[in-house]
Steps between C-alpha positions, in 0.01 A plus 500: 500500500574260252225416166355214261418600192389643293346150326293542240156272560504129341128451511228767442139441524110619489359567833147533490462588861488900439385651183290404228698524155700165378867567321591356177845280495568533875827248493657814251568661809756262696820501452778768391333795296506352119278679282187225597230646650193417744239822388135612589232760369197602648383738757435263786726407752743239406506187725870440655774409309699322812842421453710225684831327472750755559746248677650677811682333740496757789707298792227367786478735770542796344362792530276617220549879460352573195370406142512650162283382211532657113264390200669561111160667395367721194230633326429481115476874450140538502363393810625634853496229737518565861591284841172382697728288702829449586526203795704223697475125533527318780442166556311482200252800638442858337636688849602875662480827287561625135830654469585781264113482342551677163836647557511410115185641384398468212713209409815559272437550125757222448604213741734615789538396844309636809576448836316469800633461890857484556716426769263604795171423354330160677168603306310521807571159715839337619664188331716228560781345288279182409250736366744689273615207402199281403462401156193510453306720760711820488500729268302843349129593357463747256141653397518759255186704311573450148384845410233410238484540115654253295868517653644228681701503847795323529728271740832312387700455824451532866804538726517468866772560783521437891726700694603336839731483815640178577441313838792592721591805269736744681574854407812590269801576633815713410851480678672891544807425444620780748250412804480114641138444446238408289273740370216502342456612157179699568651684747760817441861409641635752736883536570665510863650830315146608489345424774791746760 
């Protein structure tokens, strides 16, 4: 299994497809993590923040075995923000499951990175290599409940990583130097001694 990434997102935008709370400075979010923020208060749902442009180049043909996505996000220490969604892109459309929903509830007091999916997570459909590697129409959704009061949630990179198998892919192998074959390197190695 072989892996792109992880890219950190060029372009991060408002979605307004889900939720019903608008972010302030959206665009702080792309890129490496810097110390610029996108943020939101309120006790409403937020609408997506969808980020694109992570640059992969899986190889065509391959086999997409999994995907990992992390957002760099924070709380100010007075509210306690908490996912509402956590979801892929594909061909431009909010698709599949939620992956690791809240499995960093409530939000860190200060900005650190939380992962979702990994390298056998397809978030609930199948993908191909031009998918992955669209500019533009792949990518990740967050939601998040901003917890209420007067404390802010908030975003300042989103990271994202395909793990695949290449088309024609064959298994590992190890030469023994004491037995004339190949074997392969999930498999124990048993001697000729051994086996009398």
């Amino acid at each position: 299994m072989a892996i792109s990434g992880p890219n950190t997102s060029t372009t991060v935008t408002e979605d307004t497809s889900f939720g019903s709370l608008p972010w302030t400075d959206m665009g702080n979010a792309a890129g490496a993590q810097d110390g610029l923020q996108a943020t939101i208060s309120g006790t409403s749902p937020s609408y997506y923040m969808k980020a694109v442009g992570f640059s992969h180049a899986v190889p065509t043909g391959a086999t997409i075995d999994g995907i990992g996505n992390g957002w760099y996000k924070g709380a100010d220490g007075i509210s306690t923000p908490t996912d509402n969604r956590i979801r892929a892109l594909q061909d431009g459309l909010d698709v599949g499951t939620d992956v690791d929903l809240g499995i960093g509830d409530p939000w860190p007091g200060t900005d650190a990175w939380v992962d979702h999916g990994g390298a056998t997570e397809l978030w609930g459909t199948t993908w191909t290599a031009a998918q992955v590697n669209h500019a533009t129409e792949y990518g990740n959704l967050l939601s998040v409940n901003p917890g209420g009061g007067k404390g802010a949630a908030t975003v300042d990179a989103v990271r994202n990583e395909v793990h695949y198998t290449a088309a024609g892919a064959e298994a590992e192998m190890d030469w023994h130097p004491h037995y004339p074959v190949e074997v392969p390197r999930d498999h124990a190695f048993i001697s000729p001694a051994r086996m009398q």
